[in-house]
C-alpha positions as CSV (number, residue, x, y, z in Angstrom):
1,X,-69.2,4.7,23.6
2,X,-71.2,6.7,21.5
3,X,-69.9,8.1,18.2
4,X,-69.5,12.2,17.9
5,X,-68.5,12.0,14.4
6,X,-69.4,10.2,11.0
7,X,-65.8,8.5,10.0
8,X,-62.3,8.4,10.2
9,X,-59.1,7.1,11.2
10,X,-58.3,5.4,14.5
11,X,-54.3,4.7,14.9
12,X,-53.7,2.6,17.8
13,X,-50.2,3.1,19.8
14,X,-49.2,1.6,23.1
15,X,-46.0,2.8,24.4
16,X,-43.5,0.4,25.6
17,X,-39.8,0.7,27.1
18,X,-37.8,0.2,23.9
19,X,-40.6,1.6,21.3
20,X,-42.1,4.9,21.1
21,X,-45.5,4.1,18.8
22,X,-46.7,7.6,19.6
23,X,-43.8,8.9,17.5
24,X,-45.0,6.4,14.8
25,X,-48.2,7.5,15.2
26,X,-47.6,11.1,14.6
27,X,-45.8,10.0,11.4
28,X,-48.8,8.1,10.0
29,X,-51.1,11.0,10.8
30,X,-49.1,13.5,8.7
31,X,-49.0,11.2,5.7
32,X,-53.5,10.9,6.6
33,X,-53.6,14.7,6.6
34,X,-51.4,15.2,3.7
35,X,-53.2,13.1,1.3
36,X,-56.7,13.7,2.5
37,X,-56.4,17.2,4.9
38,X,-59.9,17.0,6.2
39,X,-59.6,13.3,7.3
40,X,-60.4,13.1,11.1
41,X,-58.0,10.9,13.3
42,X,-58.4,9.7,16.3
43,X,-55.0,8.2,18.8
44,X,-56.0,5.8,21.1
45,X,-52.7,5.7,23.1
46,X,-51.3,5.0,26.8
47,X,-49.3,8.1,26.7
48,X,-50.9,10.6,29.0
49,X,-48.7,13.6,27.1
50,X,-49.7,12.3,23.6
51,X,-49.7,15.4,21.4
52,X,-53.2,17.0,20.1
53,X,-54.3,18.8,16.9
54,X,-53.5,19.5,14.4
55,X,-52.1,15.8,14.3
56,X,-55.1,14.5,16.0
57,X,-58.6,15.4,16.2
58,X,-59.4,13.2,18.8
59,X,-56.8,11.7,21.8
60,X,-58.2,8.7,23.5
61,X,-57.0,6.7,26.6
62,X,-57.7,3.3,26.5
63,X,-61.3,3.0,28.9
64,X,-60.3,-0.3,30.4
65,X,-57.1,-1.6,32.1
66,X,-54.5,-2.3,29.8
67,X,-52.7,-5.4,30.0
68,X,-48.8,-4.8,29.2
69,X,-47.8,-8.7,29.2
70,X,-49.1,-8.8,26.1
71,X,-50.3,-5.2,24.5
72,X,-51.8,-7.0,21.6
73,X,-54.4,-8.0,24.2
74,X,-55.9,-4.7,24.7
75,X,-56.7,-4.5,21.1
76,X,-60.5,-5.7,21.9
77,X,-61.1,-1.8,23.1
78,X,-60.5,-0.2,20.2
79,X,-64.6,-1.0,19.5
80,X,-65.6,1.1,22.8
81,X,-62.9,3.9,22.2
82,X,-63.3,4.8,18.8
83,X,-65.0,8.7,18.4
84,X,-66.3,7.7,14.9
85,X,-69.4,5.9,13.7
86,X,-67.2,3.9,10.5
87,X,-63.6,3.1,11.6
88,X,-60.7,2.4,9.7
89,X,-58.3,1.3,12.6
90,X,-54.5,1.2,11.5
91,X,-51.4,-0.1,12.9
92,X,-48.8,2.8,14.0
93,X,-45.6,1.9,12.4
94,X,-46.8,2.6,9.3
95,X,-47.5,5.4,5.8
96,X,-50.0,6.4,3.4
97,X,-48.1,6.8,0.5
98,X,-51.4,7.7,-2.0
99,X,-54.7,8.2,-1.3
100,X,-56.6,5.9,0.4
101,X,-60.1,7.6,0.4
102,X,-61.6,4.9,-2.1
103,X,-61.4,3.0,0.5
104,X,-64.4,3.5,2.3
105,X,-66.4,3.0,-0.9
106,X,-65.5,-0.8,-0.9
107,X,-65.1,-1.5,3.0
108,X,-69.2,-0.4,3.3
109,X,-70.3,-3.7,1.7
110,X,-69.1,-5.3,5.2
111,X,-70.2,-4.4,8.9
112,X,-67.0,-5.7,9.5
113,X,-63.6,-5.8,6.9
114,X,-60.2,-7.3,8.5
115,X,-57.9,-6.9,5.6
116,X,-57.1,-9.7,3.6
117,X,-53.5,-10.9,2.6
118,X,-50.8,-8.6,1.9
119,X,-48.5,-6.9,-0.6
120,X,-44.6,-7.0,-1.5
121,X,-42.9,-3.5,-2.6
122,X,-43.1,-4.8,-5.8
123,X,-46.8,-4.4,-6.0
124,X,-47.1,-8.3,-6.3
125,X,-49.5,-10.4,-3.6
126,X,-47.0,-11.5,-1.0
127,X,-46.7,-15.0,-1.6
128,X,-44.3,-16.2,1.4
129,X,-46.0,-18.2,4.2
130,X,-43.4,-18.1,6.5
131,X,-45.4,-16.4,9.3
132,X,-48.5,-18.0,8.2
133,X,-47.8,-21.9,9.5
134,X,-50.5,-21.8,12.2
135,X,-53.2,-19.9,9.5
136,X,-52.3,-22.5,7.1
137,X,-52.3,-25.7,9.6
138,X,-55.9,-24.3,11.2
139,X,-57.7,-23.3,7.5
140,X,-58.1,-19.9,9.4
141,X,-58.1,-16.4,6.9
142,X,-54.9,-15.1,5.8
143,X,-56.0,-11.4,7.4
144,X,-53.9,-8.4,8.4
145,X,-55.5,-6.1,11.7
146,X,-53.2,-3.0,10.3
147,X,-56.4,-2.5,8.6
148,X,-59.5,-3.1,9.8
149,X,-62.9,-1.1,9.1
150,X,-66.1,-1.3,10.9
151,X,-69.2,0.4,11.5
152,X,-71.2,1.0,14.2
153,X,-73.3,-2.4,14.0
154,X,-74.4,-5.8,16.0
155,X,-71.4,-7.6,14.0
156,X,-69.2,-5.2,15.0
157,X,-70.2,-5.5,18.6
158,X,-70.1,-9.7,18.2
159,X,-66.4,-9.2,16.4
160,X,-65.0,-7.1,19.0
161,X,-66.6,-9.4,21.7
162,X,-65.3,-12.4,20.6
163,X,-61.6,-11.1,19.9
164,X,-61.5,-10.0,23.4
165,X,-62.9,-13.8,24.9
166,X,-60.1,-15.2,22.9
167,X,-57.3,-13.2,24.3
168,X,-59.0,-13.5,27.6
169,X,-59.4,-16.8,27.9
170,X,-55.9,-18.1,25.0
171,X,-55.3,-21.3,27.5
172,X,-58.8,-22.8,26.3
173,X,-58.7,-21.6,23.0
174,X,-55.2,-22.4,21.9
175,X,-56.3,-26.3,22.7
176,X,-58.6,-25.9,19.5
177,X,-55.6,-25.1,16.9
178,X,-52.6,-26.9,15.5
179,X,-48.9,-25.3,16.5
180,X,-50.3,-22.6,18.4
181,X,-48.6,-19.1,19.9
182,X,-47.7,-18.8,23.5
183,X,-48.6,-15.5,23.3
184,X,-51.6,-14.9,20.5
185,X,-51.0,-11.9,18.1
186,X,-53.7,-9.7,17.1
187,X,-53.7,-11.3,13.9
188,X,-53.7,-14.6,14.8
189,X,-57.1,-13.8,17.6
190,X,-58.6,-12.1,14.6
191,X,-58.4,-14.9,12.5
192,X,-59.7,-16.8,14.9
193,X,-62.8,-14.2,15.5
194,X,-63.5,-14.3,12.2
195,X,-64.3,-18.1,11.8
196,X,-66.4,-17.6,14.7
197,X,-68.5,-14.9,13.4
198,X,-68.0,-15.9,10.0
199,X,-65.4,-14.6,7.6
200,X,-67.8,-14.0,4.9
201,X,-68.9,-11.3,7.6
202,X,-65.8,-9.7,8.0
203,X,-63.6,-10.4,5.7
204,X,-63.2,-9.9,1.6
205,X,-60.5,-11.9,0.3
206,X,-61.7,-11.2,-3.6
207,X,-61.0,-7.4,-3.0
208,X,-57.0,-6.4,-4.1
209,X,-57.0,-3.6,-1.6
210,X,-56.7,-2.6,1.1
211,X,-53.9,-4.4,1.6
212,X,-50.4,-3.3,3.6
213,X,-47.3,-3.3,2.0
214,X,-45.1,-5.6,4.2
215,X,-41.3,-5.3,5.1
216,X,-41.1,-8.1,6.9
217,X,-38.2,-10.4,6.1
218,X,-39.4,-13.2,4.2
219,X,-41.9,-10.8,2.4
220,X,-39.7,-8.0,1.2
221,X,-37.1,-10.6,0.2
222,X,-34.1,-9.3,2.3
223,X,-31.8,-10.8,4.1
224,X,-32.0,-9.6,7.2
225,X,-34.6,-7.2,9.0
226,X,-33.0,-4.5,8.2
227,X,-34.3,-3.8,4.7
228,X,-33.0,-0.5,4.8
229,X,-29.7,-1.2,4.9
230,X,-30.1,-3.5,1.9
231,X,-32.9,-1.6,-0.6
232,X,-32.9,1.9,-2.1
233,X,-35.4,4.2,-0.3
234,X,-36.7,7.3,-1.8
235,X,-39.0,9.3,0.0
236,X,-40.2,12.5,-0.7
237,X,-43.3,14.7,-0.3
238,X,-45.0,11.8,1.3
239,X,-44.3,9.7,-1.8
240,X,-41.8,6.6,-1.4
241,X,-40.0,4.4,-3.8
242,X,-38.1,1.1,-2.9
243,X,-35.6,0.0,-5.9
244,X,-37.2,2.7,-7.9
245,X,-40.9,1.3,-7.4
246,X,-43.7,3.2,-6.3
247,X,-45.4,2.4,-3.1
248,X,-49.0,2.8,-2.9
249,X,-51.5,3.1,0.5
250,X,-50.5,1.9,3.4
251,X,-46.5,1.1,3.8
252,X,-45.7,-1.6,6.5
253,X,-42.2,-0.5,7.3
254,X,-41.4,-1.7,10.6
255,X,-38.1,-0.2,11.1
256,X,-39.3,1.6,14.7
257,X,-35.8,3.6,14.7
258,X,-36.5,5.0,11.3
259,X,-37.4,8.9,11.2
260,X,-39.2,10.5,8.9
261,X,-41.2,14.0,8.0
């Protein structure tokens, strides 16, 4: 599709039965507009009734089919729907909790920039590799698709096309790796991609940022998945704290049921 505007943010939410990632959405778009109000955003959603501006500068349907036995799959369109020319494409159930406009600085050296490794709330590199058996067991990059950048560009296109021939055709391909997924995540098919087009293409895993702050279990150190119940949250005027420690960029929180101005 051809871009209509220069940059901006493309937040990607597929509705299901049990999880409304439009709401999530909405969140992560005021925490955009409040750090950087003239940020453009762009929702690329299933929901037919997904709210407009002045959340969202753009609402996009996805232009193909979508595949609900696995939405992860669908994640190839995000290359044909985007408005922008440069993308930075984030994961819904998440919150800028600084600003994040530096980033684009860095993410131009690359065509392509799947985020590399990820964060604790303590500010330290997440050094856990409990979901990371199959990366570890392939030699495939440790990246994170909650943020990913790209421009308008050949690579991009070559990326894009090969993330959506691995979900496509996951029989064949998960033959090629050690301990693989039934069902591939988007990470996981990135991963793979990258290999395939060549992570020093897509990926920088010198750069410290941008990188998500994860609450998943076994990074945030909690007992159960609940972290809420277990840390001390303190949010307020779009700036958070866990245990008294500030969060900075994007927050990972995963608690869908959490709500939030």
């Amino acid at each position: 599709m051809k871009p209509i505007a220069e940059q901006g943010y493309l937040i990607v939410a597929i509705n299901t039965p049990d999880i409304n990632y439009v709401g999530c959405a909405e969140t992560l778009a005021k925490t955009i507009k409040y750090w950087h109000p003239d940020a453009e955003i762009c929702l690329l959603t299933n929901a037919t009734d997904a709210s407009n501006p002045p959340l969202f500068d753009y609402v996009r349907e996805f232009p193909y089919p979508l595949d609900m036995t696995n939405p992860w799959a669908n994640d190839w369109q995000v290359f044909r729907a985007t408005p922008f020319r440069e993308t930075i494409k984030l994961e819904a159930d998440m919150m800028i909790t600084s600003a994040i406009d530096h980033w684009w600085t860095l993410l131009r050296n690359r065509d392509v920039v799947v985020s590399t490794g990820c964060r604790d709330w303590r500010d330290q590199r997440a050094v856990s590799r409990h979901y990371r058996k199959v990366f570890d067991a392939n030699g495939l990059p440790d990246v994170y698709n909650a943020i990913t950048y790209w421009r308008l560009s050949e690579t991009a296109k070559e990326f894009f096309d090969t993330v959506r021939n691995i979900f496509e055709n996951w029989p064949e391909y998960r033959k090629l790796i050690k301990f693989p997924e039934d069902v591939p995540s988007t990470d996981l098919v990135y991963a793979m991609a990258a290999n395939i087009v060549g992570a020093d293409r897509c990926t920088m895993p010198f750069a410290s940022y941008p990188q998500i702050v994860h609450m998943k279990r076994h990074h945030a150190g909690s007992q159960t998945e609940a972290w809420l119940n277990e840390f001390v949250l303190e949010y307020k005027n779009y700036m958070a704290r866990i245990n008294t420690i500030a969060q900075w960029g994007a927050l990972h929180y995963r608690v869908k049921e959490w709500t939030h101005d």
